[in-house]
C-alpha positions, 0 to 999 in steps of 0.5 A: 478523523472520520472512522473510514480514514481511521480505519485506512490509516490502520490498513497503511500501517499493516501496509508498511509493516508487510512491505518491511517484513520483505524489505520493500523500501520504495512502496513503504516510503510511500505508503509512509508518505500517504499517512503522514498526510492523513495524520496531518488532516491533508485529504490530498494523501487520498489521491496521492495513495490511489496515484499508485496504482494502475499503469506499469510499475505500480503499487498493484504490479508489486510481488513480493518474496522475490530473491536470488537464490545461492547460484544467482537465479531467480527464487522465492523466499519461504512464505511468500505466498502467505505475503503476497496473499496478505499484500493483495487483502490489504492493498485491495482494502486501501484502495476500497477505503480511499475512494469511500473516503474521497467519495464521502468529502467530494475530495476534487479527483486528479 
């Protein structure tokens, strides 16, 4: 594994652990999707990662520390600000790293 895909896997991992910390099950199943194929040498993971972003619902849309308060509305969770700055650093990096990863193996663009 090349250092720029070594060093996305380490990012994913902070990724899961972020989207854990808040209980965040469908971004984390997927973010584990994409580093068990890079663990595997499947470079298709590269793709399937900048996949979710762009469009309406995506990996970039995702605020987290979002929960109901004790009367039923809407309420932020202590923190969340930190997490979504911390969300926003990671993610933004994983993006970066994928498309150097992809741009330095010409991986075929879907």
């Amino acid at each position: 594994m090349d250092s720029k895909t070594t060093e996305l896997v380490k990012v994913l991992d902070e990724l899961v652990a972020v989207l854990e910390s808040d209980g965040e099950a469908h971004w984390r199943a997927w973010i584990h999707r994409v580093k068990s194929r890079l663990d595997q040498s499947d470079h298709s993971g590269i793709e399937y990662l900048l996949s979710a972003y762009g469009g309406m619902g995506s990996f970039n849309d995702l605020v987290l520390g979002q929960t109901t308060s004790v009367d039923g509305g809407f309420a932020w969770k202590p923190g969340h600000i930190d997490l979504n700055r911390r969300l926003d650093v990671l993610r933004n990096r994983a993006w970066t790293l994928a498309h150097a990863v992809r741009d330095s193996r010409e991986l075929p663009r879907s």
